[in-house]
C-alpha positions as CSV (number, residue, x, y, z in Angstrom):
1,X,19.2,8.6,15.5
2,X,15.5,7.4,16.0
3,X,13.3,6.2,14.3
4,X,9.5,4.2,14.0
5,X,10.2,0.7,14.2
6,X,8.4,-1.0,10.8
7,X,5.2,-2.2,12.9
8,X,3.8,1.1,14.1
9,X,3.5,1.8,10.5
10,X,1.9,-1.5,9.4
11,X,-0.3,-2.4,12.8
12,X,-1.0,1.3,14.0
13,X,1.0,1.1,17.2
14,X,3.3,3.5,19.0
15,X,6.7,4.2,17.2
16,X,9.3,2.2,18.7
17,X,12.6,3.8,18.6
18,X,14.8,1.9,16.6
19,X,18.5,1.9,15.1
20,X,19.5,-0.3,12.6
21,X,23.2,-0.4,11.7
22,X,25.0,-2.0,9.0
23,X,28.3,-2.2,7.9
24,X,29.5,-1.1,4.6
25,X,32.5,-3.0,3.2
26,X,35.2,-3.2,5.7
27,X,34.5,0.5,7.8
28,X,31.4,2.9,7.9
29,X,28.1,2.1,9.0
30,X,24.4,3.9,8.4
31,X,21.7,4.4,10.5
32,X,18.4,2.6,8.7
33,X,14.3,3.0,9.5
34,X,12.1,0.5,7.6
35,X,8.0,0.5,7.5
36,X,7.7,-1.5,4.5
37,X,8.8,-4.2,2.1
38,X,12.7,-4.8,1.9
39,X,14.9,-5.4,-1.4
40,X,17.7,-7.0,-1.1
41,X,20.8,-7.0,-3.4
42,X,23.2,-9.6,-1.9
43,X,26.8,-10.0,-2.8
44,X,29.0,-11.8,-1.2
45,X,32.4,-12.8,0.5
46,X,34.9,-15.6,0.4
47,X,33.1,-19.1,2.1
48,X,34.2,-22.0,3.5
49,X,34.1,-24.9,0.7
50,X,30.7,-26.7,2.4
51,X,28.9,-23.4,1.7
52,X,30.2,-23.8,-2.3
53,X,28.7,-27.3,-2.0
54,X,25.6,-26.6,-0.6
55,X,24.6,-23.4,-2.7
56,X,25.3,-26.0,-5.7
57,X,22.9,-28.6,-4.5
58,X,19.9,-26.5,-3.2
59,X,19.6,-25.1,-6.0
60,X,20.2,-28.1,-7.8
61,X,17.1,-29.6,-6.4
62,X,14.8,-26.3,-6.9
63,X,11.7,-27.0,-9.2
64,X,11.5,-24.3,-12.2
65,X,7.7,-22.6,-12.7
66,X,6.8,-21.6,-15.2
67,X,6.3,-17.7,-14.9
68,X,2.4,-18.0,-14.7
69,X,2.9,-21.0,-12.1
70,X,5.0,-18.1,-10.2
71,X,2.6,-15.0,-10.5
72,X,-0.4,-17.5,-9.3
73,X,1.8,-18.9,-6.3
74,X,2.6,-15.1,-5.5
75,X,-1.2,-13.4,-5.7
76,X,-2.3,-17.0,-3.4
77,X,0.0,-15.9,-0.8
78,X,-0.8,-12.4,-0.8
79,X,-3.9,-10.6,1.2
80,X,-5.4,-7.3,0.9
81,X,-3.8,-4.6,3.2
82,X,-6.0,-3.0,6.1
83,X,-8.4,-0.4,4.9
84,X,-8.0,3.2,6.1
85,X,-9.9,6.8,5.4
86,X,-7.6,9.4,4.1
87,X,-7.9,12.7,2.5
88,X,-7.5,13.1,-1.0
89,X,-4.4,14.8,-1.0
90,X,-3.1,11.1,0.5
91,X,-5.4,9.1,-2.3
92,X,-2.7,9.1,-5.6
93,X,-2.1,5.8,-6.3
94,X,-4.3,3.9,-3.9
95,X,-7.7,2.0,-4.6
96,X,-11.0,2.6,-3.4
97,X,-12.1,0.0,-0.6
98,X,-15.7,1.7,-1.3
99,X,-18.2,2.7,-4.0
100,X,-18.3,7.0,-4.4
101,X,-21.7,8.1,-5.2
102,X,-21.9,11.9,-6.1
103,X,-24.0,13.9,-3.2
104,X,-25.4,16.2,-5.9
105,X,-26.6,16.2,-8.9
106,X,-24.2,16.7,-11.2
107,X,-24.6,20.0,-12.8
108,X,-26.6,21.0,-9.7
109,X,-28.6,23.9,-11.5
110,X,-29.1,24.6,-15.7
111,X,-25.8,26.3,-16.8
112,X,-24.4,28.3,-19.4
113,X,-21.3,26.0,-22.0
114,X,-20.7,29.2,-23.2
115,X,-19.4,32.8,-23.0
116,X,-22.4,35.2,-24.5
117,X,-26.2,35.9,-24.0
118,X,-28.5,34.2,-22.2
119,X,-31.9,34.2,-24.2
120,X,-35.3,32.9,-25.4
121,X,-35.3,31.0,-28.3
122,X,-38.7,32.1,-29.7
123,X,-36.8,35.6,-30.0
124,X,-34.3,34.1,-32.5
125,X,-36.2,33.5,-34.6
126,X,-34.9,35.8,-37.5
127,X,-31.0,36.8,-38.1
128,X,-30.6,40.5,-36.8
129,X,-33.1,40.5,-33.7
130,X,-32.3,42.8,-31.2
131,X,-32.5,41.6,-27.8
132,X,-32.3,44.6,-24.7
133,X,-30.0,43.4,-22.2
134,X,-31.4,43.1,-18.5
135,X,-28.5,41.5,-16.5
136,X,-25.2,40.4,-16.4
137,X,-24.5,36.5,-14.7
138,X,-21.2,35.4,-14.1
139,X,-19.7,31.9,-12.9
140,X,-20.4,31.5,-9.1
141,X,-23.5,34.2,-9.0
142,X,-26.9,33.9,-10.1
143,X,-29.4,35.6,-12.2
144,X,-31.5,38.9,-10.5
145,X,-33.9,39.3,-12.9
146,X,-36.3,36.9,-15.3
147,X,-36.2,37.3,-18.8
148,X,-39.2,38.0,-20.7
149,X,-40.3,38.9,-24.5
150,X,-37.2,40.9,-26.0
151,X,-35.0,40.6,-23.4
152,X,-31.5,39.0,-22.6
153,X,-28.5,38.8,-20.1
154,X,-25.1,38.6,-20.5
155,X,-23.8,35.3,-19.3
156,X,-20.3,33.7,-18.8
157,X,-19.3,29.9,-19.0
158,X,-20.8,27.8,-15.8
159,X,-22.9,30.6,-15.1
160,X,-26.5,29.7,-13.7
161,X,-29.1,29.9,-16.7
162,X,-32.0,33.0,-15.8
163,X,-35.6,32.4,-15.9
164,X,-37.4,32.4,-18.7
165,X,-33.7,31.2,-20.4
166,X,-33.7,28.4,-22.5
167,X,-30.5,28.9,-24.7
168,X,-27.1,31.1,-24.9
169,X,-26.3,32.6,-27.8
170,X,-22.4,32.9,-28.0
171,X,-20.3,36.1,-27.7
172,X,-19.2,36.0,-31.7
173,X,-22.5,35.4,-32.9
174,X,-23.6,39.1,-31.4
175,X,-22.8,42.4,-32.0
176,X,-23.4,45.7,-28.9
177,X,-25.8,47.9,-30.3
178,X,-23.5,51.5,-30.7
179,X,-25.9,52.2,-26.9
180,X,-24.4,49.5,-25.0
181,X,-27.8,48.8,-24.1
182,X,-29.0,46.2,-26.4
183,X,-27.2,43.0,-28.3
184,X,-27.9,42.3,-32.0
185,X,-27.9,38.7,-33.2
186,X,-26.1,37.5,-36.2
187,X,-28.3,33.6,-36.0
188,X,-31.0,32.3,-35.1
189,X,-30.9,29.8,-32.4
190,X,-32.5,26.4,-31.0
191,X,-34.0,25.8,-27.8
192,X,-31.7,23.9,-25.2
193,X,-28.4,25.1,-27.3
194,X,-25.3,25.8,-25.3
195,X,-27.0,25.0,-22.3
196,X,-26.2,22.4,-19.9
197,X,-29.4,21.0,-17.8
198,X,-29.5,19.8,-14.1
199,X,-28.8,16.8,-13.9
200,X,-27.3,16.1,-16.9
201,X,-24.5,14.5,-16.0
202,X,-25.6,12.5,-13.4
203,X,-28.6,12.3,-10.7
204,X,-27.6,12.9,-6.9
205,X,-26.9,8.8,-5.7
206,X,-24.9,7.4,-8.4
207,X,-22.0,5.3,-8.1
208,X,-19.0,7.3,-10.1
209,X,-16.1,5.3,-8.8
210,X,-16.2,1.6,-7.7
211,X,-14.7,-0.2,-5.2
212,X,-10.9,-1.5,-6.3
213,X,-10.6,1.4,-8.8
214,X,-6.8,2.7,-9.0
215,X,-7.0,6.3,-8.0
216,X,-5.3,8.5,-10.2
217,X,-5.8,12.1,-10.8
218,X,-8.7,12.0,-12.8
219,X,-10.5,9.5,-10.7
220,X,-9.8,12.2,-7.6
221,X,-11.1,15.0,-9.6
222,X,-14.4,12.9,-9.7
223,X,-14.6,12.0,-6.0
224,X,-13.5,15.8,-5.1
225,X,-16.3,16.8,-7.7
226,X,-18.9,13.9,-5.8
227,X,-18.2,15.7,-1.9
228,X,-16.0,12.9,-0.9
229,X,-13.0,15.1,1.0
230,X,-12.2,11.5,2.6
231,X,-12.1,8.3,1.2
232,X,-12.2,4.2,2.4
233,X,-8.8,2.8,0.5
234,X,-6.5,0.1,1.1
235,X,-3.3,1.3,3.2
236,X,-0.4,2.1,0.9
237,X,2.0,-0.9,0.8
238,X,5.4,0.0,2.2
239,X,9.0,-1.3,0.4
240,X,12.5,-0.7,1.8
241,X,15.0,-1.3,-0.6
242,X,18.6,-2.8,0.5
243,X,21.6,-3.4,-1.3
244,X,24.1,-6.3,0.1
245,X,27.6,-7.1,-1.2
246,X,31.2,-5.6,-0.1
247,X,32.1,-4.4,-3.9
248,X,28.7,-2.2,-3.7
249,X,29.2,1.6,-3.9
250,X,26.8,4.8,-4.1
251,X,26.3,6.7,-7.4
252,X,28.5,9.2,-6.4
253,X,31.5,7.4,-6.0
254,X,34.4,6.4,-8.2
255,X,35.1,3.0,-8.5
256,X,38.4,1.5,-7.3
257,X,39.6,-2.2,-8.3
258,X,36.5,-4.3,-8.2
259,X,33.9,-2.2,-7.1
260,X,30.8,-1.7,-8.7
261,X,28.0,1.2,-8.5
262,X,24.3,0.1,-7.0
263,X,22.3,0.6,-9.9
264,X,19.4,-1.5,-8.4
265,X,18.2,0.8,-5.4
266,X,17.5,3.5,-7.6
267,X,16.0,1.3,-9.7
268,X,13.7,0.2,-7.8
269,X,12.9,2.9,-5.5
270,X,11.8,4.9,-9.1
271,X,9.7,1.9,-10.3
272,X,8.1,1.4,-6.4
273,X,7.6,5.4,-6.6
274,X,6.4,5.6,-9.6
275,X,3.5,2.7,-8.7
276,X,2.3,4.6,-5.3
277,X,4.0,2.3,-3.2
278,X,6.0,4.2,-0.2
279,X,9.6,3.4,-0.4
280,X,12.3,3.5,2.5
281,X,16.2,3.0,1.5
282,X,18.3,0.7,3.7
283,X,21.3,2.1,2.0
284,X,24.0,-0.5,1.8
285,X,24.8,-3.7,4.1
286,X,28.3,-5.8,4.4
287,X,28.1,-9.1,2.7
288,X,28.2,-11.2,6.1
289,X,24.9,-13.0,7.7
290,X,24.9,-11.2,10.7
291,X,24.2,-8.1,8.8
292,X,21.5,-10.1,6.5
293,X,19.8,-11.7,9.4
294,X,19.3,-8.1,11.5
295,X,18.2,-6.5,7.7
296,X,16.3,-9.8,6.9
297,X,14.5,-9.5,10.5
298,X,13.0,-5.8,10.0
299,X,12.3,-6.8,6.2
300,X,9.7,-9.0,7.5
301,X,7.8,-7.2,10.1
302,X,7.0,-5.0,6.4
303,X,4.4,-6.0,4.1
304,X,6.5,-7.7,2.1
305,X,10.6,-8.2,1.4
306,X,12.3,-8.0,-1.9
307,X,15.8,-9.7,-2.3
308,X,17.5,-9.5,-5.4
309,X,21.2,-11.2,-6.0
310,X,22.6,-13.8,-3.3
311,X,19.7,-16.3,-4.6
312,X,21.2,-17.9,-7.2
313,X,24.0,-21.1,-7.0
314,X,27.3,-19.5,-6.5
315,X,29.2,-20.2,-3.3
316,X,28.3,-16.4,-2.0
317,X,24.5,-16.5,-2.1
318,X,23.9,-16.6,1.5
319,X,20.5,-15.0,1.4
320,X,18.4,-18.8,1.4
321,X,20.2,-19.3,4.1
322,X,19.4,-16.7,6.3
323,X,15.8,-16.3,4.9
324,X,15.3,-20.5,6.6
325,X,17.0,-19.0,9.6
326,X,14.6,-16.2,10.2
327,X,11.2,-19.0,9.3
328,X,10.9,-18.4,5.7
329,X,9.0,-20.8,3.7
330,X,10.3,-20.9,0.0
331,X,7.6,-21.2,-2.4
332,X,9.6,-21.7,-4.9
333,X,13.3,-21.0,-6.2
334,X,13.9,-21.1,-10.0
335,X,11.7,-19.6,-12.6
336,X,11.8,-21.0,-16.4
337,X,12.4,-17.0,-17.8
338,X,15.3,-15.7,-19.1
339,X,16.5,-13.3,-17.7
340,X,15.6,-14.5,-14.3
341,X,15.5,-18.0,-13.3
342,X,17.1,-17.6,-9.8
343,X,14.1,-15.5,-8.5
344,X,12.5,-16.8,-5.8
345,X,9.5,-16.4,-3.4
346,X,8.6,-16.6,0.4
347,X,6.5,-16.0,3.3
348,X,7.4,-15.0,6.2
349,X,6.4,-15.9,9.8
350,X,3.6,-13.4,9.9
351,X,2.7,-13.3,6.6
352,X,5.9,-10.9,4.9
353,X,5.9,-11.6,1.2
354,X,9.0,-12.4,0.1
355,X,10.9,-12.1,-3.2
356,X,14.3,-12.9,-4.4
357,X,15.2,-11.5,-7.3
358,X,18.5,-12.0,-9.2
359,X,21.3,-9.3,-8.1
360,X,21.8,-8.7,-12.3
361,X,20.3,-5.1,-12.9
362,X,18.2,-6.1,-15.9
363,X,17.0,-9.7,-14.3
364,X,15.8,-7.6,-10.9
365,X,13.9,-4.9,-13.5
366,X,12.0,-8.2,-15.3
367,X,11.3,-9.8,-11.8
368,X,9.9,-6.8,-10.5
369,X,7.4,-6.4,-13.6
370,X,6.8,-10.4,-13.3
371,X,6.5,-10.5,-9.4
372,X,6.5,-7.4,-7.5
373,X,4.4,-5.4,-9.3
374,X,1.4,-7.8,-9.1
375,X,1.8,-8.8,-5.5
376,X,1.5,-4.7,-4.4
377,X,-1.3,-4.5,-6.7
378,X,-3.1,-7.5,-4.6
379,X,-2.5,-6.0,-1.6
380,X,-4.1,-3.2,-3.0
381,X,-7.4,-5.4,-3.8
382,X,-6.6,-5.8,-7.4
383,X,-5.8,-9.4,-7.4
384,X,-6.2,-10.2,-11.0
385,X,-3.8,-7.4,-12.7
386,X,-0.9,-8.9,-14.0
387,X,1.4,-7.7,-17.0
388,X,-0.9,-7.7,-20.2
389,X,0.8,-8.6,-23.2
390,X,0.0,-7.5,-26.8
391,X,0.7,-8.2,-30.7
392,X,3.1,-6.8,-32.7
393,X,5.5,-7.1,-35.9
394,X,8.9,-7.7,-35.5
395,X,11.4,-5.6,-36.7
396,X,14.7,-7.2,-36.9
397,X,15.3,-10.9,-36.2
398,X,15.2,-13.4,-32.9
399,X,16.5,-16.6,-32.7
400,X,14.9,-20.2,-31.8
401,X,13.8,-19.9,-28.1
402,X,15.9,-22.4,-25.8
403,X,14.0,-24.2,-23.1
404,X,13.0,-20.5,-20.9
405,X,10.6,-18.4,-21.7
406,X,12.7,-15.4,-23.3
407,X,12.6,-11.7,-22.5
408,X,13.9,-8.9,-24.7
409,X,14.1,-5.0,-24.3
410,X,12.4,-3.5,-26.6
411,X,11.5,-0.1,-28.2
412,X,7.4,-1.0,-29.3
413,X,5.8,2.1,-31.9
414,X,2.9,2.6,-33.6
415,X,3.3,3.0,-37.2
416,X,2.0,4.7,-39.9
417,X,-1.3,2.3,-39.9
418,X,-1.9,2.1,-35.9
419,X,-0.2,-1.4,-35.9
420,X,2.6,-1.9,-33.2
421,X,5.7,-2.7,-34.1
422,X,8.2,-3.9,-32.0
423,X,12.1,-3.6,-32.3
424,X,14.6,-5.4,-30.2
425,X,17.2,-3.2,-28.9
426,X,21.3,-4.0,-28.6
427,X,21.7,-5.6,-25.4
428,X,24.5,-8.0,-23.8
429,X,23.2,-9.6,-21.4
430,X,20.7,-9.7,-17.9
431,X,24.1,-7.4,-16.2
432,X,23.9,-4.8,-18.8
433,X,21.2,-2.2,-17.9
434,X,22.3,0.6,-21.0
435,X,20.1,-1.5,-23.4
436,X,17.0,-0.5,-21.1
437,X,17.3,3.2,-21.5
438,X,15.3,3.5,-24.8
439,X,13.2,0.4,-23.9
440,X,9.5,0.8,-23.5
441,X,8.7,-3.2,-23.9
442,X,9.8,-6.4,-23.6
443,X,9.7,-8.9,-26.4
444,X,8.1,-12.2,-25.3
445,X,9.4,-16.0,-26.9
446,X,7.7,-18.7,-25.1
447,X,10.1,-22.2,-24.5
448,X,10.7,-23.8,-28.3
449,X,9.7,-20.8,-29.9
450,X,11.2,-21.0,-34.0
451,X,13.4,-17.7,-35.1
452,X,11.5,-15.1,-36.4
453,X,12.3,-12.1,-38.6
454,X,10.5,-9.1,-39.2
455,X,6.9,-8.7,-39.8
456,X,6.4,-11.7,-37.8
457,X,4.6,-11.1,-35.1
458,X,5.4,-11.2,-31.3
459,X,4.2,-11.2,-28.1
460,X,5.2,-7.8,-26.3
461,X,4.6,-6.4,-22.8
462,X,4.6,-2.5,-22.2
463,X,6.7,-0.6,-19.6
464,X,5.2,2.7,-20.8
465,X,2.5,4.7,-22.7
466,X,3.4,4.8,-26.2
């Protein structure tokens, strides 16, 4: 099978026909194309003893950040993708490299709000005036005749007002004279009423969407509405997601002995979807370092590779290893979070971000929100947007907070007063990913942090709307 090689997606070029294999387990192997950012899980296989020591003492000697330290050593390292015109069937999700100004003015002629008559206010002036109608106006025509004294015309919603027009007079305020030729009016009626001006909106030249807005489907109503059919954005990051480890199996399969599903691909090929990013699946790759190197290789000829399990300290975390093989600088390894504190960052030779995340389902779901997430959102051009944090009560109780910052799924409501209130959901640890179905939030403790109980308040990120 053939397919692009990862730069003719990033630098423009000519595809490149490409096959990557990788061995699953001990037989099988699947045919992989990558044009973006790689996530690794990495699981691993029997070493030789120096490998055990060596795991233990790198990471041993591994600073912990704090996770602010991290996000602000991730957003320096990471540059705004190229900017590109596409249409705005391509635009969900990316951000504007340019300002939109609308081409018109916005309405472009006086317009009816209303189903009804079209008439002169002056001849409103008493309840039960009886108006002969003249024309009948619908959306998308325009008016043949010009009212005068005693007159009106029919006229549907976004209809162009008539001459001599300055108000509509809607449909269940009127009654047909038994003729059909002639509309009685049940009210009296002000000048300018139901009746949207030229202009109103906005005059022909204003800005209506500014550079590094997040285009979502009410911002490409407005461009549509503003005659911009193509737009200046910043390319659409690219993520491949790849799982490592010889116990991994797809969804679909049954377990046998000590094999485990891969929860984390779909994980994160949902969350990178759901955020605008393409995403590309590597499928599944033997836990050797021939097979990490070649996956590890393509990973960083994307904007940016995601690694999440083989970084911590056991004696099968190969991937620091085989990231200093292929010229990966480590800006740091260890974050003080918990879940979390193996996750790690990189560049590559050319400029590949690089995260490890731990290979625990719940741990790679926090590092993503903590690291992945802002570093896409930077090479959008939004530099600054990292996870915003909020107030609420507590409703249950937390213990003191060790010497990590502490995470905690949550399930955050308004109640009954518009205050937030955040409950922290059964959960047994960063490897069990059923206490994240109903969570919306994450409970925040900073390092030292007393025990709380409820109606205390806490610091709480959201995952969703509420």
């Amino acid at each position: 099978m053939s397919v692009p090689h990862p730069s003719a997606a990033l630098k423009g070029g000519a595809p490149v026909p490409l096959i990557l294999k990788c061995t699953a387990g001990s037989t099988g192997s699947a045919v992989f194309f990558c044009f973006g950012c790689v996530v690794l899980f990495a699981h691993a296989i029997d070493p030789p003893p120096w490998r055990l020591h060596n795991a233990l003492m790198n990471d041993a000697s591994s600073p912990l950040v704090s996770v602010s330290q991290a996000q602000r050593i991730v957003l320096d390292h990471v540059a705004p993708l190229p900017i590109v015109s596409v249409g705005l069937d391509s635009a969900l999700g990316l951000t504007l490299a340019s300002d939109i100004a609308c081409d018109i003015d916005m309405p472009p002629f006086d317009r009816a709000m209303m189903d009804g008559f079209a008439v002169r206010s002056a001849d409103t002036g008493e309840s039960g005036a009886t108006l002969t109608v003249i024309d009948h106006i619908a959306a998308g025509g325009s008016a043949q005749k010009e009212l005068s004294t005693g007159e009106a015309a029919r006229i549907n919603t976004g209809a162009p007002m008539p001459s001599g027009a300055d108000a509509v007079i809607k449909i269940e305020d009127t009654k047909w004279t038994a003729d059909g030729g002639a509309v009685e009016l049940q009210t009296a009626i002000a000048a300018g009423k139901n009746v949207c001006e030229r202009a109103e909106y906005l005059k022909s030249g204003t800005v209506v969407l500014e550079t590094g807005t997040r285009l979502g489907p009410s911002q490409i109503a407005i461009a549509a509405a503003s005659g911009a059919a193509r737009i200046d954005v910043y390319r659409r990051p690219v993520f491949a997601v790849l799982a490592t480890g010889n116990e991994l199996i797809e969804a679909g399969v049954a377990p046998q002995g000590a094999q485990i599903r891969n929860s984390n691909s779909p994980m994160l090929s949902a969350f990178l979807s759901d955020d605008g990013v393409d995403v590309v699946s590597l499928g599944i790759a033997a836990d050797d370092r021939a097979s990490l190197t070649e996956s590890i290789k393509y990973g960083l000829q994307c904007d940016g590779l995601c690694i999440t399990g083989g970084v911590s300290m056991g004696a099968y975390d190969f991937v620091p290893e085989v990231l200093d093989a292929c010229g990966v600088q480590v800006r740091f390894h260890k974050m003080s979070c918990k879940p979390g504190k193996p996750s790690l960052f990189g560049t590559g030779p050319e400029g590949a971000c690089v995260f490890g995340l731990p290979g625990n389902p719940v741990s790679a779901m926090l590092g993503y929100w903590l690291l992945v997430r802002p570093a896409f959102a930077a090479m959008q051009g939004r530099g600054g947007e990292l996870p915003k944090s909020l107030v609420a009560k507590l409703d249950g109780k937390q213990a003191a907070v060790g010497d990590r910052d502490s995470y905690w799924p949550a399930k955050v409501e308004s109640d009954e007063g518009g205050l937030l209130v955040a409950s922290a959901l059964s959960w047994k640890g960063s490897g069990d990913p059923f206490g994240m179905g109903r969570a919306n939030g994450w409970i925040i403790r900073h390092s030292g942090s007393p025990a709380v109980g409820s109606g205390d308040s806490v610091e709480v990120i959201l995952l969703s709307r509420l």
